[in-house]
C-alpha positions in Angstrom: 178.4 -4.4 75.2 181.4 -5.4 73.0 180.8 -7.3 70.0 183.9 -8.7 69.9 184.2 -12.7 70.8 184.4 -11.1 74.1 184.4 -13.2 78.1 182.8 -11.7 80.9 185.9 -12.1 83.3 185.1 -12.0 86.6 188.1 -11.6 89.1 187.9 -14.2 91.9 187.8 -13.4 95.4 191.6 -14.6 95.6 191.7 -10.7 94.2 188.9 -9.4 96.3 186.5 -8.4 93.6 183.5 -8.7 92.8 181.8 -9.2 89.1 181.8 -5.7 88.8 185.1 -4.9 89.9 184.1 -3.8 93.1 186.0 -3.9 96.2 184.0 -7.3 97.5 184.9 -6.3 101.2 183.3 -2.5 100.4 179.5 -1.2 100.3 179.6 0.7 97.3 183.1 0.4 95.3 184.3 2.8 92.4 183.2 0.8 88.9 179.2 0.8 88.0 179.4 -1.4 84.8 180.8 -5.0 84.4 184.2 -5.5 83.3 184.1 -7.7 80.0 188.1 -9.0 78.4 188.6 -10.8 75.4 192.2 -12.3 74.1 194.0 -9.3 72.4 193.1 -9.7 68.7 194.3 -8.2 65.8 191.8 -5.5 65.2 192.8 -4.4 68.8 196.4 -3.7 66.9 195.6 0.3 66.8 194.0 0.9 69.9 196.6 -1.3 72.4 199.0 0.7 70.6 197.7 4.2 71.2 196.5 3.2 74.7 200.4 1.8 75.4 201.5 5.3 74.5 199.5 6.7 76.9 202.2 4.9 79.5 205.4 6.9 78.6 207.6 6.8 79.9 207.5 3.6 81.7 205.6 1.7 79.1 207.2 1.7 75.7 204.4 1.1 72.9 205.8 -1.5 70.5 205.7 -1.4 66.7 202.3 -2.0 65.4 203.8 -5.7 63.9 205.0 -6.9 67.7 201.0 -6.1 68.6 200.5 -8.8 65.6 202.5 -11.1 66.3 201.2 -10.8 70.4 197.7 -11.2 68.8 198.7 -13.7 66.7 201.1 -16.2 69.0 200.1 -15.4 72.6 196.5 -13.9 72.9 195.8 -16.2 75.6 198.1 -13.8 77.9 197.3 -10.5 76.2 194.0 -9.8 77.8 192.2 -6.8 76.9 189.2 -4.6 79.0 186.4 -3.2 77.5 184.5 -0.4 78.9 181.0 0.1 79.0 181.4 2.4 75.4 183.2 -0.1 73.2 186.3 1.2 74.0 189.4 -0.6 75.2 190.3 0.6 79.2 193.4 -1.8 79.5 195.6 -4.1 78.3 198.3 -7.1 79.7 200.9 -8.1 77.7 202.1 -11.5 78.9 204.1 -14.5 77.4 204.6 -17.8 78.7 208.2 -19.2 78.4 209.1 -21.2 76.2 212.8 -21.9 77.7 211.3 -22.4 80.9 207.2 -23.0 80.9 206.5 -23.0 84.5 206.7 -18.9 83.8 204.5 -16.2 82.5 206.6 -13.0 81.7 204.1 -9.6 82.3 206.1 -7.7 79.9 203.1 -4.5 80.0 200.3 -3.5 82.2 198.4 -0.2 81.2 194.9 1.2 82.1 193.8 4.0 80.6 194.3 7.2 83.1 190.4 7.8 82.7 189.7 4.2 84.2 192.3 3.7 87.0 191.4 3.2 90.5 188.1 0.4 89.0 189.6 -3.1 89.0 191.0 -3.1 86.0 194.2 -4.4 86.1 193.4 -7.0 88.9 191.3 -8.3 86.3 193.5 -8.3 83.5 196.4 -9.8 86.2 193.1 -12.2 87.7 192.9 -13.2 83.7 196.9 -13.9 83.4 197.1 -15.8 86.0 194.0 -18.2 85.5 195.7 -18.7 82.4 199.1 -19.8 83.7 197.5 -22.4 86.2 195.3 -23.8 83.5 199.3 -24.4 82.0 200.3 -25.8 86.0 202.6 -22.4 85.7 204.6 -21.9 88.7 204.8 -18.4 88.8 204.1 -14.9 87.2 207.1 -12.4 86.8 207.6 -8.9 85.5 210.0 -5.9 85.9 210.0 -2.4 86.5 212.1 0.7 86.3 213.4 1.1 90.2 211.8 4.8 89.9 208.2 3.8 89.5 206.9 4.1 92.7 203.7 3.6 91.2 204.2 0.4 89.9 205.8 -0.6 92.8 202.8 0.1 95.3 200.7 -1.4 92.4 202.5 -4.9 92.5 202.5 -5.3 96.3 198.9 -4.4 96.1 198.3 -7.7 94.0 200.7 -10.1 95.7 203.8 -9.8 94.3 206.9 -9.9 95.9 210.5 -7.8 95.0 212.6 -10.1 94.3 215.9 -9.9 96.3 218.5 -7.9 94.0 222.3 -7.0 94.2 221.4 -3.9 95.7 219.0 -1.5 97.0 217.2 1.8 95.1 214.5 4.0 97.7 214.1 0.8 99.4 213.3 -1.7 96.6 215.5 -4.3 95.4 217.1 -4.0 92.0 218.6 -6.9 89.5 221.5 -5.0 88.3 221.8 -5.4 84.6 219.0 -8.0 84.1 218.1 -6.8 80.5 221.4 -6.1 79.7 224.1 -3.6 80.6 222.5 -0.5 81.9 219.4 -1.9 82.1 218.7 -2.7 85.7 215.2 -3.6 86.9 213.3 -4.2 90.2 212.0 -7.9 89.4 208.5 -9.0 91.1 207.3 -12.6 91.0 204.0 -14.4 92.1 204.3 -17.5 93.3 200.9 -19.9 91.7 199.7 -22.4 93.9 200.3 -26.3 93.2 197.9 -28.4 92.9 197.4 -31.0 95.7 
Protein backbone atom coordinates (compact mmCIF):
# COMPACT_ATOMS: atom_id res chain seq x y z
CA UNK A 1 0.00 0.00 0.00
CA UNK A 2 1.14 3.63 -0.60
CA UNK A 3 2.82 5.32 2.07
CA UNK A 4 1.91 8.47 1.14
CA UNK A 5 -0.88 10.37 3.53
CA UNK A 6 -2.97 8.45 1.22
CA UNK A 7 -7.42 8.00 1.45
CA UNK A 8 -8.98 4.82 0.50
CA UNK A 9 -11.59 6.46 -1.94
CA UNK A 10 -14.33 4.51 -2.47
CA UNK A 11 -16.67 5.65 -5.51
CA UNK A 12 -20.26 5.73 -4.34
CA UNK A 13 -22.90 3.89 -5.91
CA UNK A 14 -24.14 7.36 -7.60
CA UNK A 15 -21.07 5.92 -9.98
CA UNK A 16 -21.95 2.30 -9.72
CA UNK A 17 -18.81 0.98 -8.08
CA UNK A 18 -17.92 -0.77 -5.73
CA UNK A 19 -14.74 -0.36 -3.07
CA UNK A 20 -12.79 -2.09 -5.46
CA UNK A 21 -13.69 -0.40 -8.54
CA UNK A 22 -15.87 -3.00 -9.59
CA UNK A 23 -18.84 -2.73 -11.69
CA UNK A 24 -21.38 -2.97 -8.48
CA UNK A 25 -24.17 -4.24 -10.85
CA UNK A 26 -21.46 -7.11 -12.29
CA UNK A 27 -20.35 -10.59 -10.73
CA UNK A 28 -16.77 -10.41 -11.21
CA UNK A 29 -15.64 -6.76 -12.59
CA UNK A 30 -12.07 -6.04 -14.19
CA UNK A 31 -9.92 -4.48 -11.01
CA UNK A 32 -8.70 -7.11 -8.15
CA UNK A 33 -6.94 -4.53 -5.77
CA UNK A 34 -8.49 -1.53 -3.99
CA UNK A 35 -8.19 1.82 -5.47
CA UNK A 36 -6.36 4.11 -2.82
CA UNK A 37 -6.08 8.49 -3.93
CA UNK A 38 -4.41 10.97 -2.14
CA UNK A 39 -4.41 15.04 -2.92
CA UNK A 40 -1.69 15.48 -5.68
CA UNK A 41 1.44 16.46 -3.66
CA UNK A 42 4.54 17.66 -4.62
CA UNK A 43 6.63 14.54 -4.73
CA UNK A 44 3.92 13.36 -7.25
CA UNK A 45 5.47 16.55 -9.44
CA UNK A 46 7.66 13.86 -11.73
CA UNK A 47 5.37 11.07 -12.07
CA UNK A 48 1.91 13.27 -12.95
CA UNK A 49 4.12 14.71 -15.35
CA UNK A 50 5.47 11.69 -17.16
CA UNK A 51 2.04 9.93 -16.75
CA UNK A 52 0.31 13.37 -18.55
CA UNK A 53 2.69 12.74 -21.34
CA UNK A 54 1.55 9.59 -21.81
CA UNK A 55 -1.93 11.53 -23.06
CA UNK A 56 -0.56 13.29 -26.24
CA UNK A 57 -1.96 14.53 -28.07
CA UNK A 58 -5.08 15.40 -26.30
CA UNK A 59 -3.50 15.96 -22.84
CA UNK A 60 -0.69 18.47 -22.87
CA UNK A 61 1.73 17.76 -19.81
CA UNK A 62 2.41 21.11 -18.14
CA UNK A 63 5.74 22.48 -16.96
CA UNK A 64 6.99 20.70 -13.98
CA UNK A 65 6.28 24.36 -11.82
CA UNK A 66 2.29 24.39 -12.90
CA UNK A 67 2.40 20.58 -11.24
CA UNK A 68 3.73 22.78 -8.02
CA UNK A 69 1.78 25.19 -7.92
CA UNK A 70 -1.50 22.48 -8.55
CA UNK A 71 0.10 20.64 -5.56
CA UNK A 72 0.53 23.51 -3.77
CA UNK A 73 -2.92 25.74 -4.35
CA UNK A 74 -5.56 23.13 -5.32
CA UNK A 75 -4.60 19.58 -4.20
CA UNK A 76 -8.02 19.17 -2.99
CA UNK A 77 -9.08 18.76 -6.79
CA UNK A 78 -6.00 17.15 -8.12
CA UNK A 79 -6.64 13.66 -7.00
CA UNK A 80 -4.23 11.04 -7.69
CA UNK A 81 -4.62 6.79 -8.00
CA UNK A 82 -2.32 4.50 -6.64
CA UNK A 83 -1.89 1.04 -7.88
CA UNK A 84 -1.35 -1.90 -6.02
CA UNK A 85 2.77 -1.40 -6.74
CA UNK A 86 3.28 2.10 -5.50
CA UNK A 87 2.89 3.51 -8.63
CA UNK A 88 0.56 6.38 -9.72
CA UNK A 89 -2.40 4.84 -12.41
CA UNK A 90 -4.11 8.34 -12.74
CA UNK A 91 -4.50 11.67 -12.21
CA UNK A 92 -7.40 14.73 -12.23
CA UNK A 93 -6.51 18.06 -12.54
CA UNK A 94 -9.34 20.20 -11.28
CA UNK A 95 -9.72 23.93 -10.01
CA UNK A 96 -12.52 25.48 -8.40
CA UNK A 97 -13.34 29.09 -9.64
CA UNK A 98 -12.50 31.67 -8.15
CA UNK A 99 -14.57 34.23 -10.48
CA UNK A 100 -17.35 32.14 -10.18
CA UNK A 101 -17.16 29.28 -7.06
CA UNK A 102 -20.22 27.32 -7.75
CA UNK A 103 -17.65 25.67 -10.62
CA UNK A 104 -14.98 23.08 -10.61
CA UNK A 105 -12.92 23.31 -14.00
CA UNK A 106 -11.57 19.44 -14.96
CA UNK A 107 -8.76 20.92 -16.89
CA UNK A 108 -6.97 16.95 -17.19
CA UNK A 109 -8.12 13.43 -16.77
CA UNK A 110 -5.39 10.67 -17.66
CA UNK A 111 -5.18 6.88 -16.59
CA UNK A 112 -2.35 5.24 -17.43
CA UNK A 113 -3.01 2.99 -20.81
CA UNK A 114 -1.95 -0.12 -18.59
CA UNK A 115 -4.92 0.55 -16.11
CA UNK A 116 -7.90 1.74 -18.25
CA UNK A 117 -11.06 -0.05 -18.41
CA UNK A 118 -10.70 -0.48 -13.89
CA UNK A 119 -12.60 2.38 -12.38
CA UNK A 120 -10.18 4.63 -12.37
CA UNK A 121 -11.23 7.71 -13.55
CA UNK A 122 -14.85 7.40 -11.99
CA UNK A 123 -13.01 7.47 -9.00
CA UNK A 124 -10.83 10.22 -9.51
CA UNK A 125 -14.16 12.19 -11.14
CA UNK A 126 -16.25 10.33 -7.76
CA UNK A 127 -13.27 12.25 -5.75
CA UNK A 128 -13.78 15.78 -7.65
CA UNK A 129 -17.01 15.87 -7.34
CA UNK A 130 -17.38 14.99 -3.50
CA UNK A 131 -15.16 17.76 -3.23
CA UNK A 132 -17.13 20.39 -5.04
CA UNK A 133 -20.36 19.52 -2.93
CA UNK A 134 -18.50 19.71 0.28
CA UNK A 135 -17.92 23.58 -1.40
CA UNK A 136 -22.17 23.51 -2.32
CA UNK A 137 -20.53 23.64 -6.12
CA UNK A 138 -23.18 23.69 -8.66
CA UNK A 139 -21.57 21.95 -11.24
CA UNK A 140 -18.41 20.27 -12.83
CA UNK A 141 -17.18 21.37 -16.32
CA UNK A 142 -14.41 20.45 -18.70
CA UNK A 143 -13.61 20.59 -22.43
CA UNK A 144 -12.36 18.55 -25.14
CA UNK A 145 -10.96 18.62 -28.64
CA UNK A 146 -14.32 17.84 -30.88
CA UNK A 147 -12.05 14.85 -32.39
CA UNK A 148 -11.78 12.76 -29.26
CA UNK A 149 -14.31 10.39 -29.68
CA UNK A 150 -12.86 8.77 -26.80
CA UNK A 151 -13.33 11.42 -24.43
CA UNK A 152 -16.52 11.93 -25.67
CA UNK A 153 -18.01 8.39 -24.97
CA UNK A 154 -15.98 8.67 -21.71
CA UNK A 155 -17.97 11.81 -20.42
CA UNK A 156 -21.43 10.58 -21.35
CA UNK A 157 -20.44 7.41 -19.57
CA UNK A 158 -20.13 9.53 -16.23
CA UNK A 159 -23.05 11.88 -16.63
CA UNK A 160 -22.03 14.62 -18.40
CA UNK A 161 -23.81 16.47 -20.75
CA UNK A 162 -22.43 18.43 -24.32
CA UNK A 163 -23.18 21.48 -23.75
CA UNK A 164 -25.24 23.11 -26.61
CA UNK A 165 -22.55 24.98 -28.98
CA UNK A 166 -22.75 27.30 -32.13
CA UNK A 167 -22.38 24.39 -34.18
CA UNK A 168 -22.08 20.89 -34.77
CA UNK A 169 -18.63 18.48 -35.35
CA UNK A 170 -19.47 14.29 -35.99
CA UNK A 171 -22.48 15.01 -34.04
CA UNK A 172 -21.18 16.78 -30.85
CA UNK A 173 -21.62 20.24 -30.08
CA UNK A 174 -18.80 22.63 -30.21
CA UNK A 175 -18.13 26.29 -28.39
CA UNK A 176 -16.52 27.94 -31.21
CA UNK A 177 -13.52 29.84 -29.95
CA UNK A 178 -14.05 29.23 -26.25
CA UNK A 179 -10.22 29.35 -25.37
CA UNK A 180 -9.61 31.83 -27.70
CA UNK A 181 -9.43 32.15 -31.48
CA UNK A 182 -8.94 28.84 -33.00
CA UNK A 183 -9.44 27.17 -30.14
CA UNK A 184 -12.89 25.67 -30.26
CA UNK A 185 -13.97 22.99 -27.77
CA UNK A 186 -16.85 20.50 -27.11
CA UNK A 187 -17.86 21.79 -23.40
CA UNK A 188 -19.46 19.03 -20.90
CA UNK A 189 -21.00 20.04 -17.60
CA UNK A 190 -22.43 18.02 -14.54
CA UNK A 191 -25.02 19.39 -12.92
CA UNK A 192 -24.35 18.67 -8.62
CA UNK A 193 -27.35 18.24 -6.73
CA UNK A 194 -28.71 20.94 -4.20
CA UNK A 195 -29.14 20.38 -1.08
CA UNK A 196 -32.87 20.23 0.25
Amino acid sequence: MPSHGIECVHPCAAYGHDEFGRDSGSSGGVVGTVLITTPLKTEHINEIHQLMELGEPYIRARGLSDYWLYATLFSSTCPVAFGDNNTITGAVIAFRSQDDPADVYIQDVMTHPRHRRRGITRALIGSVRSQAEKWDCERLYLTSEPDNRAAHASWATLGFVNVPGDHEIDGISVITDFKGPGRSRAVYELALRRPC
